[in-house]
C-alpha positions as CSV (number, residue, x, y, z in Angstrom):
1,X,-137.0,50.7,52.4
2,X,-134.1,50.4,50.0
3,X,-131.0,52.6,50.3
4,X,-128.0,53.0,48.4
5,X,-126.3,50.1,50.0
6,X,-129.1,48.0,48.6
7,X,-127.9,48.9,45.1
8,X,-124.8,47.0,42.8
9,X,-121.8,49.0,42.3
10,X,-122.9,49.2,38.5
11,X,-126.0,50.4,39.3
12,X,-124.7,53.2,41.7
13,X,-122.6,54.1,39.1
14,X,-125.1,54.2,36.4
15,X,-127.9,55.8,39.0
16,X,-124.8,58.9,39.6
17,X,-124.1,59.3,35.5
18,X,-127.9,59.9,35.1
19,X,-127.6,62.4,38.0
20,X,-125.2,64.2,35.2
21,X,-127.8,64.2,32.7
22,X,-126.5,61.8,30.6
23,X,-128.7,59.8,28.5
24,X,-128.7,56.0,28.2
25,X,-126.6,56.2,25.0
26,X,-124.3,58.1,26.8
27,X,-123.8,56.2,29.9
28,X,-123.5,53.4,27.7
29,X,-120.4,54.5,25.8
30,X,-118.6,55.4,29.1
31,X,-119.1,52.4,30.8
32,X,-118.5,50.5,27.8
33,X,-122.1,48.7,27.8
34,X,-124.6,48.5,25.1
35,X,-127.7,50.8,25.5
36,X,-129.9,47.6,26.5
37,X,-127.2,46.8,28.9
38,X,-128.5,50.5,31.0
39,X,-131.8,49.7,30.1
40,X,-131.6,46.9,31.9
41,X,-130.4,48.2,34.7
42,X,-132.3,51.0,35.2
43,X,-135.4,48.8,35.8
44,X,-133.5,47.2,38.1
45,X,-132.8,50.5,39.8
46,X,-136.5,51.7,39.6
47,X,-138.0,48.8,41.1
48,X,-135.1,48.1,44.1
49,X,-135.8,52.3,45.2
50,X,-139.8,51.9,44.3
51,X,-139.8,55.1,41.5
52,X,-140.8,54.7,37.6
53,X,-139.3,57.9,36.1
54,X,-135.8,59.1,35.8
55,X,-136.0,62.0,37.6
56,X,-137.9,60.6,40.2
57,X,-134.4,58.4,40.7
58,X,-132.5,61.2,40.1
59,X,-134.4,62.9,43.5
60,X,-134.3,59.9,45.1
61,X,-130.3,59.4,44.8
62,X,-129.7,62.8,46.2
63,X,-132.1,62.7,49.2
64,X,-129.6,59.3,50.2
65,X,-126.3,61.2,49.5
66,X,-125.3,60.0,46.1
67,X,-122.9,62.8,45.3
68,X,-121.8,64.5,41.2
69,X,-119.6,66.8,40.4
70,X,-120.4,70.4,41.7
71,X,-120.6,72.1,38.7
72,X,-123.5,68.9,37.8
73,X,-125.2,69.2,40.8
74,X,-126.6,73.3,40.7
75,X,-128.4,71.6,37.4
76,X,-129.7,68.6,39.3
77,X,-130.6,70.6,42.2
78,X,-132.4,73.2,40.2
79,X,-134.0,70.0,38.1
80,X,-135.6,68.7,41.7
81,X,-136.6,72.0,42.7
82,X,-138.7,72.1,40.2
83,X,-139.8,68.5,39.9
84,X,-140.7,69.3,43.9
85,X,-142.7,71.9,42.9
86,X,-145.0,69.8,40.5
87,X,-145.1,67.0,42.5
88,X,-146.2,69.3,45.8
89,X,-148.7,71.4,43.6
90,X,-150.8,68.0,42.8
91,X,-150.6,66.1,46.4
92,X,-153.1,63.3,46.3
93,X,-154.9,64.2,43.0
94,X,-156.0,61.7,41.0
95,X,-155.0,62.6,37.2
96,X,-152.0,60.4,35.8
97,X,-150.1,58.9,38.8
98,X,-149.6,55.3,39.1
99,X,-152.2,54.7,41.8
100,X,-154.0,58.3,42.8
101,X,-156.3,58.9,46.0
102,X,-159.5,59.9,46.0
103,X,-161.5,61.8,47.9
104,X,-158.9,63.8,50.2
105,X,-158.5,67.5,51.0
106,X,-154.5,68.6,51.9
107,X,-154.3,72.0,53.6
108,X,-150.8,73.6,54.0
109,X,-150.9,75.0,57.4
110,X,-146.9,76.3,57.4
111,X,-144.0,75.6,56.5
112,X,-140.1,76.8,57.4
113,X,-136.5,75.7,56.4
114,X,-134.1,75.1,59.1
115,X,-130.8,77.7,59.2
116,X,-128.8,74.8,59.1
117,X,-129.5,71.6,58.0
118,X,-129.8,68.9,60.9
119,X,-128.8,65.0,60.4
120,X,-131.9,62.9,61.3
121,X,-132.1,59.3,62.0
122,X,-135.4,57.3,62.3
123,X,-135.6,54.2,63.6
124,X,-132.6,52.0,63.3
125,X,-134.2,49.4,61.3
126,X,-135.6,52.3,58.8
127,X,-132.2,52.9,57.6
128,X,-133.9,56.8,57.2
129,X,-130.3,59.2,58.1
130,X,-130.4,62.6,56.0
131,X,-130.1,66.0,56.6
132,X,-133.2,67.5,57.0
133,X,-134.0,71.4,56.1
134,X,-137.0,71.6,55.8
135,X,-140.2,71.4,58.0
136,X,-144.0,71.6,57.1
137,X,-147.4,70.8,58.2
138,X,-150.5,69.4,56.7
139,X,-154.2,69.0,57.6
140,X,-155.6,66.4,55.9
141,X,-159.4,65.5,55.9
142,X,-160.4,62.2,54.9
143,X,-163.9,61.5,54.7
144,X,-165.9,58.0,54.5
145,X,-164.6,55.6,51.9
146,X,-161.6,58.2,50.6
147,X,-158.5,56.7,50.4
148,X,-155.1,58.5,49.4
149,X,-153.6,55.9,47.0
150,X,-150.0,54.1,47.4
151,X,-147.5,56.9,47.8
152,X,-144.3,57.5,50.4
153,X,-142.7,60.5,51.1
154,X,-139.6,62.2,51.1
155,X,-138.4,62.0,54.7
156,X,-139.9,61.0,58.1
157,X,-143.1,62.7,59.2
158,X,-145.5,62.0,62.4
159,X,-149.4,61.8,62.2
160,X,-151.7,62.5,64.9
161,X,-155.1,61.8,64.4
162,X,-157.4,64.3,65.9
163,X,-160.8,62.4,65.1
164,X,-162.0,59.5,63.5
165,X,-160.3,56.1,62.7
166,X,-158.1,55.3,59.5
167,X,-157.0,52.2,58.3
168,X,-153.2,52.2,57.7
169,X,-152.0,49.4,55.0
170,X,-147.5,48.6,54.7
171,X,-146.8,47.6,50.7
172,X,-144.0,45.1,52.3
173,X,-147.2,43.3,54.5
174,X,-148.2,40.1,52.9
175,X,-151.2,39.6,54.4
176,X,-152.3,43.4,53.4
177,X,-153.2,43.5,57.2
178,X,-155.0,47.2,57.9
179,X,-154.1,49.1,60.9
180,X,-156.4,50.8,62.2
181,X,-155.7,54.2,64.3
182,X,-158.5,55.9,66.1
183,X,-158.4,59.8,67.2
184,X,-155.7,60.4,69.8
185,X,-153.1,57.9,67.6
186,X,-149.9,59.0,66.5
187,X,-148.3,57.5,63.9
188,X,-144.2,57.8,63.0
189,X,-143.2,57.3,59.8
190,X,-139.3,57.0,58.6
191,X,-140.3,58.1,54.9
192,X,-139.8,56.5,51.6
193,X,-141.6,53.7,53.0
194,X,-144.7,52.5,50.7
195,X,-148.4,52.9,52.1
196,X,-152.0,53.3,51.8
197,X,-154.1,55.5,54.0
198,X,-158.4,55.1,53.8
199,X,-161.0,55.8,55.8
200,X,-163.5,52.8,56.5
201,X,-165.5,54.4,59.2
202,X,-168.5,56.3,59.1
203,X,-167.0,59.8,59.7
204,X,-163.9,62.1,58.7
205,X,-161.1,61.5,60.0
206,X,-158.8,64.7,60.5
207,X,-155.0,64.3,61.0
208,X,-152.6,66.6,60.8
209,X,-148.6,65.4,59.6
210,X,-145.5,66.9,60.4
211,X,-143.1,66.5,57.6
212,X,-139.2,66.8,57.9
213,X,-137.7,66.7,54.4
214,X,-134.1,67.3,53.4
215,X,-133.2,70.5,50.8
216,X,-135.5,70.0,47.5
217,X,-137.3,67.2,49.3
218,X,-141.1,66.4,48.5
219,X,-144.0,66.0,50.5
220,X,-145.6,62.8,48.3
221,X,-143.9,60.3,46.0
222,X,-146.4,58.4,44.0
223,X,-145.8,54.3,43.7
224,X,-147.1,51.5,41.6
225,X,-149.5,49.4,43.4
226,X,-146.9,46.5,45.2
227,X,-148.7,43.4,44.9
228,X,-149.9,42.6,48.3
229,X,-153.2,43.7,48.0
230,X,-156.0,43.6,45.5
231,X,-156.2,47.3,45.3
């Protein structure tokens, strides 16, 4: 899971000017770079943090801590609350995200925001520290040969799964390697970290997911396909 250290000073620069809302012309002429130049490194950006649109970034750099100017950030936050919004209102449909699911039925059972914000830290490997404000939980229902698509999300969440057995797949495995976790599992993951969820059994499996996510986080991020399978 990539993290701001993972990115060049340039492109931390460049990632915080289109936090400002500056387009590529713009950053171009105050870094002294031709248009192409950002372009370039953009795509860099997008495929190092595992996001294809500019705002997606933009939500991305401020769930790790890349800070603007306050006055810049009330219009970025109110930007992402917005782009949370979207994202949240079409959770695993299948219309024109880069790999949608198919087949799986998300019910909102609650949700609350914290009083004041707590720093979490998943996993030492996970590199996942961020202040988390928000909490909400999710039944999903995935019946026989549904699948959810490649996705992450926006903070670390734990899955228990209450019945049946779902096949778990990691976008960094090279073998593509299913895990499989029968009724009774649980399941901790650090967030932003690529995956893909079916069900190859013969009945539904139930789970139910516990999301922490920090102010103006979202619940699903949809990615490209990786690479390391053949779906």
């Amino acid at each position: 899971m990539a993290s701001l250290s993972d990115l060049t000073a340039r492109e931390r620069e460049i990632l915080q000017l289109v936090l400002t809302g500056k387009t590529n012309k713009a950053i171009a002429s105050e870094i002294y770079v031709s248009k192409k130049t950002v372009e370039f490194h953009l795509d860099h950006i997008y495929t190092k943090i595992g996001v294809r649109t500019r705002l997606m970034a933009g939500l991305w750099a401020i769930q790790h801590g890349l800070h603007v100017e306050t006055r810049v950030m009330k219009h970025v936050i109110q930007v992402t609350a917005i782009l949370a919004v979207l994202v949240s209102s079409v959770v695993w449909a299948g219309t024109s995200k880069a790999t949608p699911g198919s087949g799986v039925t998300v019910q909102l059972i609650a949700l609350g925001n914290l009083s004041d914000p707590v720093r979490v830290k998943v996993k030492d490997e996970s590199k996942t520290n961020m202040d988390i404000s928000q909490i909400q939980t999710y039944k999903i229902t995935i019946p026989p040969g549904a699948y959810t698509g490649w996705h992450q999300h926006g903070g670390p969440h734990i899955i228990i799964v209450a019945s049946g057995t779902l096949t778990y797949y990691m976008g960094d495995d090279p073998t593509c390697t299913g895990v499989k976790y029968s009724a009774g599992s649980s399941i901790l993951d650090a967030g932003f970290m690529t995956h893909f969820v079916r069900n190859e059994g013969t009945v539904d499996v139930v789970t139910y997911i516990t999301q922490l996510l920090p102010a103006n986080g979202v619940f699903r991020i949809d990615v490209p396909a990786p690479g390391n399978c053949d779906f």
